[in-house]
C-alpha positions in Angstrom: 8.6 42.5 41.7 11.4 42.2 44.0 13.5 39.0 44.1 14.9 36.3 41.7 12.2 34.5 39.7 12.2 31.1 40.7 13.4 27.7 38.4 9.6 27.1 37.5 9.0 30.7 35.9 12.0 31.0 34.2 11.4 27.9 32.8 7.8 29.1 31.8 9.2 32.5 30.2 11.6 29.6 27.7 8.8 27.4 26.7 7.0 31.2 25.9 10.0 32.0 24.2 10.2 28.9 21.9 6.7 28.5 21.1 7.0 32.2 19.3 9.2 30.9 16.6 8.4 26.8 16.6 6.0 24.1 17.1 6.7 20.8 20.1 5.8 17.6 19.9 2.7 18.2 22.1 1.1 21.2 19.8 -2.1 21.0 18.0 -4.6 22.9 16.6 -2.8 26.1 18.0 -3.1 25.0 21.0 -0.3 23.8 22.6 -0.5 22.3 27.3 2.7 23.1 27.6 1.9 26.9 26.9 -1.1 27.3 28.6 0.5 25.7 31.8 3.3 28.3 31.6 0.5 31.1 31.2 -0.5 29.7 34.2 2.4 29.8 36.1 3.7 33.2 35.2 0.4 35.0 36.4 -0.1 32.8 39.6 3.6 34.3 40.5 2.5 38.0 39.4 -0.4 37.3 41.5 0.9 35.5 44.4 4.5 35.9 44.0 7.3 37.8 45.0 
């Protein structure tokens, strides 16, 4: 990939990076929306991105 990531997928790779080590307010049953939205993110920039 060539370019700076934009706000939204660093932001993404920071909610990845906290959800390794702790649990939110929004977690449950090892599930968590907040991750699964980043997951999102992430590969619709490797996909459509850069």
């Amino acid at each position: 990939m060539t370019g700076r990531e934009p706000v939204l997928i660093r932001c993404s790779w920071l909610v990845l990076t906290y959800h390794r080590h702790r649990r939110c307010g929004s977690c449950r049953d090892g599930r968590c929306p907040r991750v699964e939205l980043a997951r999102r993110r992430i590969r619709a920039w490797r996909r459509y991105g850069s």
